[in-house]
Biotite code that builds the C-alpha atoms (Angstrom):
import biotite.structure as struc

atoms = struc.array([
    struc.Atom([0.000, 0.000, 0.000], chain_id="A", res_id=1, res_name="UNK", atom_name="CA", element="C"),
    struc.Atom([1.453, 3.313, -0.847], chain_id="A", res_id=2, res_name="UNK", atom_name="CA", element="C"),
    struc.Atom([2.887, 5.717, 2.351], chain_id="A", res_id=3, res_name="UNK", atom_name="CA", element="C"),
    struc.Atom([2.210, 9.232, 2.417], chain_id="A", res_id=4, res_name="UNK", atom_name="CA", element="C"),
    struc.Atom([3.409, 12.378, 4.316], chain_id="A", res_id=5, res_name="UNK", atom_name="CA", element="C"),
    struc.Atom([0.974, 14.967, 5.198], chain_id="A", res_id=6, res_name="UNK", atom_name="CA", element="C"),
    struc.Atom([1.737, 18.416, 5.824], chain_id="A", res_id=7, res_name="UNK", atom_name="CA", element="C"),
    struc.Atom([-1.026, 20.194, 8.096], chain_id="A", res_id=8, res_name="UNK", atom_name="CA", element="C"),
    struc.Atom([-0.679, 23.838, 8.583], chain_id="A", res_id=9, res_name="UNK", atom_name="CA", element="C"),
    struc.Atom([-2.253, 24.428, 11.502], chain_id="A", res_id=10, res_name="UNK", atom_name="CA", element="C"),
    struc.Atom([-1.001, 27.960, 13.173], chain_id="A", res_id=11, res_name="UNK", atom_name="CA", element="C"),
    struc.Atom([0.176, 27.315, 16.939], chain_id="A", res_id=12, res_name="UNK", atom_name="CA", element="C"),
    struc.Atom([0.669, 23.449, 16.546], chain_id="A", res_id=13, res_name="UNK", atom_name="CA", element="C"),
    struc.Atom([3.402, 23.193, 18.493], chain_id="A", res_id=14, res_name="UNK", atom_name="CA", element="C"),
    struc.Atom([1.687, 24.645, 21.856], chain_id="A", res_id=15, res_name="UNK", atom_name="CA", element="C"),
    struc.Atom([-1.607, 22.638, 21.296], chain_id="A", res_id=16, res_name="UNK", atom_name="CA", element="C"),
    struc.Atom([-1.526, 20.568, 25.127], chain_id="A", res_id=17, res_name="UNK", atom_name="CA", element="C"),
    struc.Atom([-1.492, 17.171, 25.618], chain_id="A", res_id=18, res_name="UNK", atom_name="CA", element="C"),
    struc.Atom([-5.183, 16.938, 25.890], chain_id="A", res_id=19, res_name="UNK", atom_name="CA", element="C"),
    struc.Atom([-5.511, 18.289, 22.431], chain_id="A", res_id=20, res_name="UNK", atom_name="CA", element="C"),
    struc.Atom([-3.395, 16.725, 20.861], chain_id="A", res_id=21, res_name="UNK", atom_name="CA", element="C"),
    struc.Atom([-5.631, 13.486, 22.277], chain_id="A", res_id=22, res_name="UNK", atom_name="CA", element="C"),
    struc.Atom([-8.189, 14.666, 21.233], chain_id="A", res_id=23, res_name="UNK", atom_name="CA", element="C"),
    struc.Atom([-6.858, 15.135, 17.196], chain_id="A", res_id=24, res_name="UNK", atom_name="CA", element="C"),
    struc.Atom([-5.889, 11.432, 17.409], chain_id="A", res_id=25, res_name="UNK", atom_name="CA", element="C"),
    struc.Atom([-9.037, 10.117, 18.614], chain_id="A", res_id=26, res_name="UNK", atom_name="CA", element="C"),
    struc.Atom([-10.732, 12.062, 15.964], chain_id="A", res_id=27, res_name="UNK", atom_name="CA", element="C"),
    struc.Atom([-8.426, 10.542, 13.634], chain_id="A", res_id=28, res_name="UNK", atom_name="CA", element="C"),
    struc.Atom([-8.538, 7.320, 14.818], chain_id="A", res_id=29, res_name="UNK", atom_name="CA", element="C"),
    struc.Atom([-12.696, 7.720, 14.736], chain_id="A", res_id=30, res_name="UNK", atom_name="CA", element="C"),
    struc.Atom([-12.755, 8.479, 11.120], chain_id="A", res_id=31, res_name="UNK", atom_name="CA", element="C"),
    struc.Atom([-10.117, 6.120, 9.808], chain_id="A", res_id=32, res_name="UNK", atom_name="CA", element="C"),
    struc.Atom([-12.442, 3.128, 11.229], chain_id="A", res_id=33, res_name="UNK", atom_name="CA", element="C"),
    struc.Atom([-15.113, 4.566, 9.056], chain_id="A", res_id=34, res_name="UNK", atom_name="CA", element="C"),
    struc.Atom([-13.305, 4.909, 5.937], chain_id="A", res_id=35, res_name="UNK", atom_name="CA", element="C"),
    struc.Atom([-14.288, 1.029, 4.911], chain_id="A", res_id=36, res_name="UNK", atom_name="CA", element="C"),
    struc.Atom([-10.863, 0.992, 3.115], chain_id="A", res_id=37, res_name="UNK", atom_name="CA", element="C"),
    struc.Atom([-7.217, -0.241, 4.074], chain_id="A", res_id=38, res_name="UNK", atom_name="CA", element="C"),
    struc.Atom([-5.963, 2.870, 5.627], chain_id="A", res_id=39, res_name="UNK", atom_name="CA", element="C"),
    struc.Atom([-3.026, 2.596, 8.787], chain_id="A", res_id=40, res_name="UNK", atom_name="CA", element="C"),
    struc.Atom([-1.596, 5.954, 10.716], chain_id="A", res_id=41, res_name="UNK", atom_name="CA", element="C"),
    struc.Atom([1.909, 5.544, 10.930], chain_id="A", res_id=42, res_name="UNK", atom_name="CA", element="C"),
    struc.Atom([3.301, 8.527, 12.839], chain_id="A", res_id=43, res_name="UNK", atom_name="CA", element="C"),
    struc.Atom([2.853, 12.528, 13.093], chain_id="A", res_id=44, res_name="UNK", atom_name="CA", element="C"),
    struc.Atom([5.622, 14.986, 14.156], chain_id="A", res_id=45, res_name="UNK", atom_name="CA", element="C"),
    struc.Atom([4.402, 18.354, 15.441], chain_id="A", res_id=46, res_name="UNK", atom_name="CA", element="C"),
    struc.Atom([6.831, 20.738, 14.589], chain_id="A", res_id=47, res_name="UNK", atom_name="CA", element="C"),
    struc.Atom([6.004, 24.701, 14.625], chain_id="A", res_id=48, res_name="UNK", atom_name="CA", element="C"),
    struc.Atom([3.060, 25.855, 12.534], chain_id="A", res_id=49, res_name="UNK", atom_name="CA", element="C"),
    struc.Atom([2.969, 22.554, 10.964], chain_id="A", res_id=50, res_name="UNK", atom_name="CA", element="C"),
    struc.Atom([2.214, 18.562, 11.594], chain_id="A", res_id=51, res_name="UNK", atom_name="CA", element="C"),
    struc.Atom([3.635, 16.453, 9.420], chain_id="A", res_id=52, res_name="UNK", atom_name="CA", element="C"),
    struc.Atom([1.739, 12.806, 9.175], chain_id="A", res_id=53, res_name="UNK", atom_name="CA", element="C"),
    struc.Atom([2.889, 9.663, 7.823], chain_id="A", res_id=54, res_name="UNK", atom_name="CA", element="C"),
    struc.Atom([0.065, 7.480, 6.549], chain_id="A", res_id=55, res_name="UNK", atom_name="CA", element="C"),
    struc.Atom([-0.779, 4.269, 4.237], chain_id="A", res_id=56, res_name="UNK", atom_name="CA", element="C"),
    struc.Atom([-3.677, 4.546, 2.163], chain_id="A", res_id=57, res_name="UNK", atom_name="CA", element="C"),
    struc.Atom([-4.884, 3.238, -1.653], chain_id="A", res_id=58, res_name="UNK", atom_name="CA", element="C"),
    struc.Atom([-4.699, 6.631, -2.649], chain_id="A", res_id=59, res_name="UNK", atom_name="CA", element="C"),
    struc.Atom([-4.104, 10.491, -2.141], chain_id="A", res_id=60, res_name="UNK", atom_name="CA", element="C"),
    struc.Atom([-7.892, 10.537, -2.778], chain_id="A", res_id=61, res_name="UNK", atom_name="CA", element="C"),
    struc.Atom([-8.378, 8.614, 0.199], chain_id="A", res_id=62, res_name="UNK", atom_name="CA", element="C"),
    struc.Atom([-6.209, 10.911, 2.633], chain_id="A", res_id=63, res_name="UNK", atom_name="CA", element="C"),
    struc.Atom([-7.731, 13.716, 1.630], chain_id="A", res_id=64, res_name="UNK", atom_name="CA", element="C"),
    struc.Atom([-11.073, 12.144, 2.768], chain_id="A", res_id=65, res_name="UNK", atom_name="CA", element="C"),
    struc.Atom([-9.777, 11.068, 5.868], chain_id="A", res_id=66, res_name="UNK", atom_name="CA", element="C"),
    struc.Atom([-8.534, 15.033, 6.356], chain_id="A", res_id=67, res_name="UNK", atom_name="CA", element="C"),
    struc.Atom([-11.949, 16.040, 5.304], chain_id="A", res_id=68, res_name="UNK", atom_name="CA", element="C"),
    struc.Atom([-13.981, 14.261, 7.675], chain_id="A", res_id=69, res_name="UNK", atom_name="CA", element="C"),
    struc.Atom([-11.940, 14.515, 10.446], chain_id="A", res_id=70, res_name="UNK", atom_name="CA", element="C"),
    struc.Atom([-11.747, 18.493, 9.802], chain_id="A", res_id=71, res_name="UNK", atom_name="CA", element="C"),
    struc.Atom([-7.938, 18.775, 9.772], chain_id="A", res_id=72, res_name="UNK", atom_name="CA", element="C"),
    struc.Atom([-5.909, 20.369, 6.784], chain_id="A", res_id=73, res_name="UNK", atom_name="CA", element="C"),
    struc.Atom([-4.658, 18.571, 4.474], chain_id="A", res_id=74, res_name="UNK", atom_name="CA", element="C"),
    struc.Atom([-2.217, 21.247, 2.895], chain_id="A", res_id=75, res_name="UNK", atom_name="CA", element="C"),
    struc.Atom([0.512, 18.820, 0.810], chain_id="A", res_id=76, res_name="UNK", atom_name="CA", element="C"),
    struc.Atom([0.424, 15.009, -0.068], chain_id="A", res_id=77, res_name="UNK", atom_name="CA", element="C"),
    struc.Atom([2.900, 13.572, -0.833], chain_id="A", res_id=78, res_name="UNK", atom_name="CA", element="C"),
    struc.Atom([3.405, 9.737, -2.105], chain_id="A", res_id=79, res_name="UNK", atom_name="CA", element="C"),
    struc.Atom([6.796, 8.507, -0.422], chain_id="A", res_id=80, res_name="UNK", atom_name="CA", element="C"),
    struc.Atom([9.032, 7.062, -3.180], chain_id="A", res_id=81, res_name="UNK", atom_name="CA", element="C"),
    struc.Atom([11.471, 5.507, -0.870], chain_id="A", res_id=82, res_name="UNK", atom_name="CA", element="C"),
    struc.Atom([12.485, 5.335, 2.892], chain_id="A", res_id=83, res_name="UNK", atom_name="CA", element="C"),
    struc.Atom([16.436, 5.536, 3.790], chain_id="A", res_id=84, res_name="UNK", atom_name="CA", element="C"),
    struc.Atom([18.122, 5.507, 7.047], chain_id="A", res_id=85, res_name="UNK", atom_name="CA", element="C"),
    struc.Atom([21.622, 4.932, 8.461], chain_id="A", res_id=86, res_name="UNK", atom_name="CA", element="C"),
    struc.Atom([21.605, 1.546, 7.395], chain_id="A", res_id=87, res_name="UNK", atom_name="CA", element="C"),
    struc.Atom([21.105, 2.275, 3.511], chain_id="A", res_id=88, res_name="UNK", atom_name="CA", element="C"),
    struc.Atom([24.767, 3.134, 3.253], chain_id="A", res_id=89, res_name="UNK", atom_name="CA", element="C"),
    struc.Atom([25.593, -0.342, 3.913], chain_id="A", res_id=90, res_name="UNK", atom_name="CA", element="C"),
])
């Protein structure tokens, strides 16, 4: 299934509490049971004005639905082309 990153602007991100930020992943967590399609959260990273989200869908199609229903921004989608990491330099 294809990964994504997801760039949210959402102004103030990084001082949303820990409550909130609950609260966004339960919402997110709510709507991805009711997509009715393959769909796994990975990860998000808040960072600044911005959360960045790593998800696996069928299609950008599909996270922007996701985004929609749950009322977040979907600003920039992005299919992942490849992952690297320390170990790629062998």
């Amino acid at each position: 299934m294809p990964t994504y990153i997801i760039e949210r602007e959402i102004p103030g991100a990084d001082k949303l509490s820990p409550s909130e930020l609950s609260e966004i992943a339960a919402k997110s967590n709510e709507v991805v049971s009711g997509l009715d399609v393959p769909y796994r959260w990975i990860t998000s990273y808040v960072a600044g004005d911005k959360i960045y989200c790593v998800h696996e869908a069928p299609s950008a199609e599909i996270i922007r639905r996701h985004a929609h229903e749950a009322g977040f921004p979907a600003n920039r989608v992005t299919e992942l082309a490849a992952q690297i990491d320390p170990s790629t330099a062998g």
